[in-house]
Residue, then its C-alpha position, 0 to 999 in steps of 0.5 A: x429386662x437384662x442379662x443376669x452377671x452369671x450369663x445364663x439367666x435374665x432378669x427383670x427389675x420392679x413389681x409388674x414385671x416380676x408379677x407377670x412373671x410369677x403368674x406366668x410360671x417363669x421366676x426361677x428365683x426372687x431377690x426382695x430387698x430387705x429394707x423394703x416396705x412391708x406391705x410391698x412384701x407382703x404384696x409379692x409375698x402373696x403372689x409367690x404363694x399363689x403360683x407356689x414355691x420360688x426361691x427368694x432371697x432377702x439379704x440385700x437392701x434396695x440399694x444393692x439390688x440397684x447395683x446388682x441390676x446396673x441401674x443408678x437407683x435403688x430396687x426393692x424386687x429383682x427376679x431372674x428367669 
């Protein structure tokens, strides 16, 4: 878990963290890279329409999402809360 770039928020890289979270209630906002498997998708997809509404974004690659996470590796699921 890290500080998100904007200070106020932080987030969480990978899928069981960000599962745990979107059951929990605390996502605010989920960022899916857009070169990521599609069942991965479809697996979080699911999530996110079982706790309802969370805003998500999938304009990034995983390569990006890396970056965005300072981390060296690529991330195919960011979630800020």
């Amino acid at each position: 878990m890290q500080q998100s770039s904007d200070g106020g928020s932080t987030m969480a890289v990978g899928f069981n963290q960000s599962v745990k979270l979107i059951r929990s209630g605390k996502a605010q906002k989920i960022y899916l890279a857009s070169d990521a498997d599609r069942f991965f998708i479809a697996k979080v997809k699911d999530e996110i329409r079982k706790a309802g509404y969370i805003e998500t974004d999938e304009s990034m690659t995983a390569l990006r999402l890396g970056e965005m996470a300072g981390i060296e590796v690529p991330a195919a699921i960011i979630t800020i809360y």
